[in-house]
VEXFI-521151 format. One record per residue (C-alpha): z, x, y. Coordinates in steps of 0.1 Angstrom, whole numbers, plus 5000, padded with zeros to 4 digits. Example, Ala and Ser with C-alpha at 12.3 -4.5 7.8 and 13.67 -1.06 7.14 Angstrom:
2
507851234955
507151374989
***
This chain:
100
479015919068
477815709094
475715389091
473515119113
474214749104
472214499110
472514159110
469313879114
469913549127
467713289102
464413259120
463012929128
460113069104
461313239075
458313299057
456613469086
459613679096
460313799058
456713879056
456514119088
460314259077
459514359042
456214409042
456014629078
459314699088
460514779055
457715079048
458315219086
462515229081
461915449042
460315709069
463115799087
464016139085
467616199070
467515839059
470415899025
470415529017
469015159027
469814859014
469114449028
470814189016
470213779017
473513639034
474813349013
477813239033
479113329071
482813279077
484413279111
481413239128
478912989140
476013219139
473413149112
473313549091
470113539071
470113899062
472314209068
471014589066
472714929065
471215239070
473015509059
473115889070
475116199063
476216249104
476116099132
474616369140
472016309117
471515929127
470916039160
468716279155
466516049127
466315799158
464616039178
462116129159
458915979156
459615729130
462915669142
461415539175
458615339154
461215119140
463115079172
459714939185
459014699157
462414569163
461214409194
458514269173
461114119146
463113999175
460013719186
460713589151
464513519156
466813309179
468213589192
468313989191
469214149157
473314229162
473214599156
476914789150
477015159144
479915319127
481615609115
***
């Protein structure tokens, strides 16, 4: 198994960033090839840190094998470029972690 987390920093506008996430970035992400399982969740509380976590995704895939090949594709590299649109909406870049 191997999986991308995300984490989002609140935005300064949360009603503009949650409408571009779930409404564009949302569909593009369900197209990845060899996507097993998404999910997003709302952060409620952040320990041990001073950053602000709105939300947190994982992407899951059977490989790494297979998360490397989904993030070349086509769609893969769609997300990966509506990331850097997200990213306008938040303090800071997404904190992405991949593991194993």
């Amino acid at each position: 198994m191997a999986k991308i987390i995300v984490l989002y920093e609140r935005p300064e506008n949360l009603e503009q960033f949650e409408n571009h996430y779930f409404n564009v970035h949302i569909p593009l992400v369900k197209k990845i090839p060899q996507l097993k399982d998404a999910s997003v969740n709302k952060a409620v509380q952040t320990q041990n840190t001073d950053l602000d976590i709105n939300l947190v995704a994982q992407l899951e895939f059977e490989s790494m094998e297979d998360l490397s090949s989904a993030l070349s594709s086509e769609s893969g590299k769609a997300v990966l470029v509506d990331v850097e649109v997200l990213a306008k909406f938040l303090p800071c870049p997404p904190i992405v972690m991949i593991v194993d």
